[in-house]
C-alpha positions in Angstrom: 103.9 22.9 300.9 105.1 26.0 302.0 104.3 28.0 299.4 100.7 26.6 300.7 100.6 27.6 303.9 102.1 31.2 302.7 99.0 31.4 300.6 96.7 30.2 303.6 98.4 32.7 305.7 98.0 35.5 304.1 94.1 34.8 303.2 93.5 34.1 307.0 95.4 37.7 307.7 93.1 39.3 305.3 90.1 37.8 306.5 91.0 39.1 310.1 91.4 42.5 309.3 87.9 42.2 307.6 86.4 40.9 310.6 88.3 43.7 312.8 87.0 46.5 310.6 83.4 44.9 310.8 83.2 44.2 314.8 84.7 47.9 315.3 82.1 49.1 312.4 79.2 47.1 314.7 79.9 48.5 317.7 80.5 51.9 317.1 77.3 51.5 315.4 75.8 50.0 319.1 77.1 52.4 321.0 75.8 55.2 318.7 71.8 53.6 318.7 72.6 53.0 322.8 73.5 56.3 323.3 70.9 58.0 321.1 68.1 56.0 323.0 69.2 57.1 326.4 69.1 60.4 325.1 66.1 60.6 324.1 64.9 58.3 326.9 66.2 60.9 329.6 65.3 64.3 328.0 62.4 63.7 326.6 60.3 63.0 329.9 57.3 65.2 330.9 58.2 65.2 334.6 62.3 64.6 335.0 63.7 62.9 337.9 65.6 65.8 339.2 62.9 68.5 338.7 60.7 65.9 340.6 62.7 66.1 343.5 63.2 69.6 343.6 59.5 69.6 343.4 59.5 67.2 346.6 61.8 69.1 348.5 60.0 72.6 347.8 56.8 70.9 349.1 58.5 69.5 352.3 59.5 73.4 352.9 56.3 74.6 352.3 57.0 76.7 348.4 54.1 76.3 346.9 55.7 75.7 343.5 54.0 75.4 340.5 54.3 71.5 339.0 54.4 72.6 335.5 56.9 75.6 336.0 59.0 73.3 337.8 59.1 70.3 335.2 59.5 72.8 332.0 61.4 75.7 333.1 63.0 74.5 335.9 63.8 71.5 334.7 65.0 73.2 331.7 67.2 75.2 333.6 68.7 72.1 335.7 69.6 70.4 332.6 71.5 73.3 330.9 73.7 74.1 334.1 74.6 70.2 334.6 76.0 70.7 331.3 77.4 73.5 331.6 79.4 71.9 334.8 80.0 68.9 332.8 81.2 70.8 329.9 83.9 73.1 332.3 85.1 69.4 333.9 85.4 68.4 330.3 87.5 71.3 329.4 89.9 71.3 331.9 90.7 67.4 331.0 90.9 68.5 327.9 93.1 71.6 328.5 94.5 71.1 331.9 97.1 73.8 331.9 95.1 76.2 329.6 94.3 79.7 330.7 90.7 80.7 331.9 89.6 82.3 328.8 90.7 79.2 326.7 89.1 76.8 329.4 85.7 78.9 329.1 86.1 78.2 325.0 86.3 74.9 325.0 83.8 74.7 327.8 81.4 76.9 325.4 82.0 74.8 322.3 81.0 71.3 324.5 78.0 72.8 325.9 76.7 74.0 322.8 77.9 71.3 321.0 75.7 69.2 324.0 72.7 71.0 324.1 72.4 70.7 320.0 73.1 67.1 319.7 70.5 66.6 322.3 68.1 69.2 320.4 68.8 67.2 317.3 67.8 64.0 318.8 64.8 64.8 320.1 63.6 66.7 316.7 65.0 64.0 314.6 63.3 60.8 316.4 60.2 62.3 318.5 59.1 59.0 319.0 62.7 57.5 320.1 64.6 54.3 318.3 61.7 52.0 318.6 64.2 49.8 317.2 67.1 50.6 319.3 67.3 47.7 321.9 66.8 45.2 319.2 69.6 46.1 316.8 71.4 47.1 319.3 71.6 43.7 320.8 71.9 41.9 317.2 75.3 44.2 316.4 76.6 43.0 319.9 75.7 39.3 319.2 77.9 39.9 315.7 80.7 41.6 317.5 80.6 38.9 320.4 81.2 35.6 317.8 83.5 38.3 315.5 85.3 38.7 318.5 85.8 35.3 319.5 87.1 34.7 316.0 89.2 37.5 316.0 90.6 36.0 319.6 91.7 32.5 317.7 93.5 34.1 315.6 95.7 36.6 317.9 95.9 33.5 320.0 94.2 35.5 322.6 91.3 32.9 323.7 91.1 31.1 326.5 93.1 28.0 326.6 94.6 25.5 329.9 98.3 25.8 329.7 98.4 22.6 332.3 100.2 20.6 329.2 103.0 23.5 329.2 104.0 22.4 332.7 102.7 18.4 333.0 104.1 17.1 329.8 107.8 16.5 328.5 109.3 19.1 326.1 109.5 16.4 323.3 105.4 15.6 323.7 104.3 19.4 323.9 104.0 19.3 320.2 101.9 16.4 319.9 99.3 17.1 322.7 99.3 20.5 321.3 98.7 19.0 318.2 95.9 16.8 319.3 94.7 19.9 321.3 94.1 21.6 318.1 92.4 18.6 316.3 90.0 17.8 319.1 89.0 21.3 319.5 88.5 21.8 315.4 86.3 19.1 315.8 84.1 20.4 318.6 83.4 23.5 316.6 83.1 21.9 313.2 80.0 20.3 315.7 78.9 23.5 316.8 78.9 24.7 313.1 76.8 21.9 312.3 74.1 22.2 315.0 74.2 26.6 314.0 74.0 26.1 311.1 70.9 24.0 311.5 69.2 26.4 313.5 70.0 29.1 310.7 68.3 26.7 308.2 64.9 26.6 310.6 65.3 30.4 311.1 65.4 30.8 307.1 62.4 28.7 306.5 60.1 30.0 308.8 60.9 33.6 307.1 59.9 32.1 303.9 57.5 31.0 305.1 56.1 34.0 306.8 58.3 36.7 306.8 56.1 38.8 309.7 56.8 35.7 311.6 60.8 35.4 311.0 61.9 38.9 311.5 63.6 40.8 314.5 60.6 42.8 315.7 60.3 45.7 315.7 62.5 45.6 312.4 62.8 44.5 309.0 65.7 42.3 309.6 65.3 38.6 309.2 66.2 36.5 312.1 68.4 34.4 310.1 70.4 37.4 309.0 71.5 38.2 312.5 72.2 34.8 313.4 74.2 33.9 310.3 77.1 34.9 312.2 77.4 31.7 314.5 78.0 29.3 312.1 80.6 31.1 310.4 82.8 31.8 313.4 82.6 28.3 314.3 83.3 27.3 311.1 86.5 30.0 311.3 87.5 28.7 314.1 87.4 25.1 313.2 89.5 25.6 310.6 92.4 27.7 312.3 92.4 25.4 315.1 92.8 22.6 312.3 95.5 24.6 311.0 97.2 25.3 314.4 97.4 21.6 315.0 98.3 19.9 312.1 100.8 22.2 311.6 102.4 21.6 315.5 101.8 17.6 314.5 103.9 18.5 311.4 106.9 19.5 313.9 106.2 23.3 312.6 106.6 26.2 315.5 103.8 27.8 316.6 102.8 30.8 315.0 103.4 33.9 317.2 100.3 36.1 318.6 99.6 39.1 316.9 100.9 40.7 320.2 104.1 39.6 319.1 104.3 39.9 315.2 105.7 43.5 314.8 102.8 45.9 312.8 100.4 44.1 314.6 99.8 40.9 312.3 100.9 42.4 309.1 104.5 40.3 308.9 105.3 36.8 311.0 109.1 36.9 311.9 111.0 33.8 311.2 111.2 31.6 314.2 114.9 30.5 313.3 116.5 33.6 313.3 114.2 34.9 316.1 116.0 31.3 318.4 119.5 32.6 316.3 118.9 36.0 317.9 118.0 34.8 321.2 120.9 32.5 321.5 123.3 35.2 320.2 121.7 37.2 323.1 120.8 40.4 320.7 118.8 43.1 322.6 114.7 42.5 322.6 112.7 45.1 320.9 112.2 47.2 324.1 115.6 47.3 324.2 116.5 48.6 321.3 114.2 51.0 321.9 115.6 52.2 325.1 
């Protein structure tokens, strides 16, 4: 039996690392197709928002300044001196107690590293991410559910410790127990009614795959939404776990939080009490 749950251990471990390597994989990939559309949202505009009201304010003082001059050259100029600025700010976080001609380097490298990743973006996609908000918005649906997985099993979700303070000491482990159980179930029901959902999403892009795709991509709808019934399904199961095992009269397993190289080894819970008892020094401590 324990050499079971051993072996069910260390499968769950692995697949949460997977799943931590693929939400942070999604959403540096969001971020990056958010960031590039804003980019090219911003600086590609005919007339810009500044140079518009410097154009405004000219007029109310009575330049007579040329609209096109303003929105290309001036706005041109505008641009590369906010970066500049932002670039010297950026420095000095960088550096803070570096000397001026240091300061100016690094400020140099930023803006020019800036102004070409800007330049690039705007050569590269002339048109913008068409796609953008749509994949952006599937990869933070898949990092939403992968994170909620992730959660159950760094005992990090959201949970109503009124059982902790209500019940005896001798019943915790049972309602905790029955805690687990009832909540397996309620997921194994949402995994159900998801995964039904996925099955319509599938047939209709066999159906017609113009019809079942995330517009204005390729990607079939059922591809994004795959990801719901498998973190219910996850969760079901580790919630099963969690309370047959506290039914069992087993100890809770410890949050990641609390399982020294972050998940990677569970301590044992009798010589953790042994230590306690004994009154050894905690980690922090020790490293004091």
């Amino acid at each position: 039996m324990k050499a079971l749950a051993a072996t069910i251990g260390r499968a769950d471990r692995a697949l949460w690392r997977v799943e931590r390597w693929l939400a942070g994989g999604l959403f540096l990939a969001m971020v990056l197709v958010v960031a590039t559309s804003v980019i090219h949202r911003v600086f590609s505009r005919e007339e810009g928002r500044l140079s518009t009201l410097l154009l405004n304010v000219l007029q109310r003082l009575g330049v007579a300044a040329d609209p096109a001059t303003v929105h290309g050259s001036g706005s041109l100029a505008i641009n590369l001196s906010l970066g500049g600025l932002a670039a010297v700010m950026a420095a000095r976080t960088l550096k803070p107690s570096g000397t001026a001609r240091e300061l100016a380097g690094v400020a140099a490298l930023i803006w020019a590293g800036g102004v070409g990743l800007v330049a690039a973006i705007l050569a590269l996609f002339p048109n913008g991410l068409v796609f953008g908000p749509a994949v952006a918005l599937a990869c933070m649906l898949w990092v939403g559910f992968l994170g909620a997985s992730i959660a159950t099993y760094e005992k990090r979700h959201l949970a109503l410790e009124v059982a902790d303070k209500i019940w005896p000491a001798p019943a915790q482990r049972w309602v905790q127990g029955v805690a687990g159980l009832l909540t397996a179930i309620l997921c194994a029901l949402l995994t159900a009614l998801t995964a039904i959902s996925l099955s319509g999403h599938h047939a209709t892009w066999t159906i017609n795959p113009l019809a079942g795709r995330l517009l204005p991509t390729e990607i079939p709808n059922w591809t994004v939404f795959m990801v719901l019934p498998y973190t219910f399904a996850v969760m079901s199961l580790r919630f099963t776990g969690a309370g047959v095992s506290r039914l069992a009269g087993l100890p809770p397993r410890p949050g990641v939080a609390a399982i020294p190289g972050v998940g990677d080894a569970a301590p044992n819970a009798s010589a953790t009490e042994s230590n306690a008892d004994a009154g050894a020094p905690s980690t922090a401590e020790a490293a004091r």
